[in-house]
C-alpha positions as CSV (number, residue, x, y, z in Angstrom):
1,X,-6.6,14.4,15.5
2,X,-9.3,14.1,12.7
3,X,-8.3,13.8,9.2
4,X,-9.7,17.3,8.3
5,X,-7.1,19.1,11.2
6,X,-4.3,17.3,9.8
7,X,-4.4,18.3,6.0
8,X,-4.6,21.3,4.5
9,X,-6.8,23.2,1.8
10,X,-5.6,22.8,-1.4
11,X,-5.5,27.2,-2.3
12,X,-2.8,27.2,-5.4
13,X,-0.1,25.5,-7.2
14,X,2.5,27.0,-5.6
15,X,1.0,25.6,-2.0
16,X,0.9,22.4,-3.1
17,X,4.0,22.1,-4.9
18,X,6.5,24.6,-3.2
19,X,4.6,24.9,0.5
20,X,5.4,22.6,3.6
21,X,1.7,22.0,4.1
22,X,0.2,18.0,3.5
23,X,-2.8,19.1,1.2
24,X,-3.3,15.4,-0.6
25,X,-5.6,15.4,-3.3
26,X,-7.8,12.4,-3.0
27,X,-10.1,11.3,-6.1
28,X,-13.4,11.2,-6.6
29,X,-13.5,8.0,-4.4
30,X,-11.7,9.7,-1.5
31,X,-8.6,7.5,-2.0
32,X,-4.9,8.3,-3.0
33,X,-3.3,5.7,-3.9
34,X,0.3,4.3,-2.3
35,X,3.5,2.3,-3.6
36,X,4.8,0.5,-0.7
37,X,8.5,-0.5,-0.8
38,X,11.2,-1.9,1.5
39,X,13.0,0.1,3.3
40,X,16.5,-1.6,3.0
41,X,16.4,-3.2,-0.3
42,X,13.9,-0.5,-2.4
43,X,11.8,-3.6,-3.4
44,X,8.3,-3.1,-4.9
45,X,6.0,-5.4,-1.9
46,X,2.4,-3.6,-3.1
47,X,0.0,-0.8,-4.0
48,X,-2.8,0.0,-2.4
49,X,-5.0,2.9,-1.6
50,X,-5.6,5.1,1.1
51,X,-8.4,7.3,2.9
52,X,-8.3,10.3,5.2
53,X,-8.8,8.2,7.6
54,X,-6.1,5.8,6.5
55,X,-3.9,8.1,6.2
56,X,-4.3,10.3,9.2
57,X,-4.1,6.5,11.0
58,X,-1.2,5.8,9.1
59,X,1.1,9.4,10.3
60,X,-0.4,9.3,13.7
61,X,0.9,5.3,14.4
62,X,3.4,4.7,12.1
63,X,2.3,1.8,10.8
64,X,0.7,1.0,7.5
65,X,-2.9,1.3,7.5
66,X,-5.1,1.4,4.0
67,X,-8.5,1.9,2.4
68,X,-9.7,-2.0,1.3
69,X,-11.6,-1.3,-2.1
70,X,-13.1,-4.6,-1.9
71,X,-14.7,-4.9,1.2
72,X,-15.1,-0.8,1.7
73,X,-13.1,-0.6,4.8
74,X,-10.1,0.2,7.0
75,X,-7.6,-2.0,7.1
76,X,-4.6,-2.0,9.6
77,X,-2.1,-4.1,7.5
78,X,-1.1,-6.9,9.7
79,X,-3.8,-7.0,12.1
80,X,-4.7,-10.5,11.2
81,X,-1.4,-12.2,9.6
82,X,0.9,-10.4,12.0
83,X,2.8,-9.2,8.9
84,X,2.4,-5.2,10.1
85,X,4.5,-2.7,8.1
86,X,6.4,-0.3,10.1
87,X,6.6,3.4,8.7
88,X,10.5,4.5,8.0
89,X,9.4,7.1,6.0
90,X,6.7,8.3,4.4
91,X,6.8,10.5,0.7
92,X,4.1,12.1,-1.3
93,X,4.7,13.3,-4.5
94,X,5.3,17.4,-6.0
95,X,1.6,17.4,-6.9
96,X,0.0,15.8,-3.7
97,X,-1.9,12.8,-5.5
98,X,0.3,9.8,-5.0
99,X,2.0,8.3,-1.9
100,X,5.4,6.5,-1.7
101,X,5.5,4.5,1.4
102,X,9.3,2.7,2.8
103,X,8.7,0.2,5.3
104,X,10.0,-2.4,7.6
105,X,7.9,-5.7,8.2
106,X,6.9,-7.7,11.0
107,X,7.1,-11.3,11.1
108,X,8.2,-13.5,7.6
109,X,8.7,-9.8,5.9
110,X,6.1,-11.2,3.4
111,X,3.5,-8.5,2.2
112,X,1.6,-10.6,-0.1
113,X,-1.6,-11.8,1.2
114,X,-1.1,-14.7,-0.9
115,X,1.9,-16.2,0.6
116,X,4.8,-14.3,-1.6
117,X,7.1,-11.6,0.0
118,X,5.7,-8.8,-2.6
119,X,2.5,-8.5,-4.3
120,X,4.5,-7.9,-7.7
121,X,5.8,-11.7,-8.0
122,X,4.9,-12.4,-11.5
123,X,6.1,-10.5,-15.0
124,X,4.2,-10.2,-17.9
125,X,6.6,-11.3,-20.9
126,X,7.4,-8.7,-23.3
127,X,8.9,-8.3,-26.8
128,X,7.3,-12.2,-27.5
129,X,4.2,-13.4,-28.9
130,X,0.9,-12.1,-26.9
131,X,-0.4,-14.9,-24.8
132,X,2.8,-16.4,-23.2
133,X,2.4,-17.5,-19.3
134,X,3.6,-15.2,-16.2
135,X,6.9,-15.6,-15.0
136,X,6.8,-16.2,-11.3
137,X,9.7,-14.3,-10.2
138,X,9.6,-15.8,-6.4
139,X,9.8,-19.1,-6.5
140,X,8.3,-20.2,-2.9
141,X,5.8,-18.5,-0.9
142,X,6.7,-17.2,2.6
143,X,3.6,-18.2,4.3
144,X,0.6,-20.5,3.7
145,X,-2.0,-18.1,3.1
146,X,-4.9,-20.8,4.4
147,X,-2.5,-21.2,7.8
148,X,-3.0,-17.4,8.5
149,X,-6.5,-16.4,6.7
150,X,-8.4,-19.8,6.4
151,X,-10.0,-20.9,3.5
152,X,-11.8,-18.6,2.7
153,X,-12.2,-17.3,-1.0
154,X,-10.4,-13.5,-1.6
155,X,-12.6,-11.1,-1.3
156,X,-10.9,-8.9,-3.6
157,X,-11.3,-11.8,-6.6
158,X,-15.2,-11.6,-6.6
């Protein structure tokens, strides 16, 4: 099925917010963005963003597949670390713009391309004088990132 049979116009309020048709509202990019938790424990492992495509790929298989804003292309999470994130259920918010994905995960359960189980391992201090280090809340990585991508430098950091 291609993207545009799967979703719907987007006609009025009421459709998107009352109706039981999947009319997501992509921006001007063509992406919606996603919060990806755990399914068990509710913890925060990433945000990303999705496509059409992405999304069409991600209903139809039931596992997690996103837009890459860096290197402008699909991206089937787990297709090279073996880290793939099983759909348990899939949300999108009352006015169709934002996704909420739980999932289960493959492997180490890690969904941190640089080694930690979530993408959200470090806090910003609060409260305190501006310029204070990160707190790593994780204290060890789950993988060696350069065991399962090489060395290569993040695309995504360029």
């Amino acid at each position: 099925m291609k993207p545009e049979e799967l979703f719907h116009d987007r006609n009025s309020v009421e459709q998107v917010e009352e109706g039981d048709q999947l009319a997501p509202k992509f921006d001007a990019n063509g992406l919606i963005p996603v919060v990806t938790t755990d399914f068990e424990s509710g913890e925060l492992l990433m945000h990303a963003y999705m496509n059409a495509e992405a999304l069409q790929k991600t209903i139809e298989t039931g596992e997690a597949h996103y837009w890459s804003r860096s290197r402008q292309c699909l991206w089937h999470k787990g297709t090279t670390s073996g880290l793939v994130q099983q759909v348990r259920e899939l949300r999108i918010d009352d006015d169709q713009d934002c996704l909420w994905m739980r999932v289960t995960v493959a492997g180490s359960g890690a969904s941190c391309h640089v080694g930690y189980r979530s993408c959200f391992y470090r806090a910003i201090p609060t409260g305190v004088q501006t310029g204070q280090p990160l707190i790593f809340l994780e204290g060890e990585k789950t993988f060696d990132p350069i065991d399962v991508y090489g060395d290569a430098p993040n695309p995504t950091l360029l």
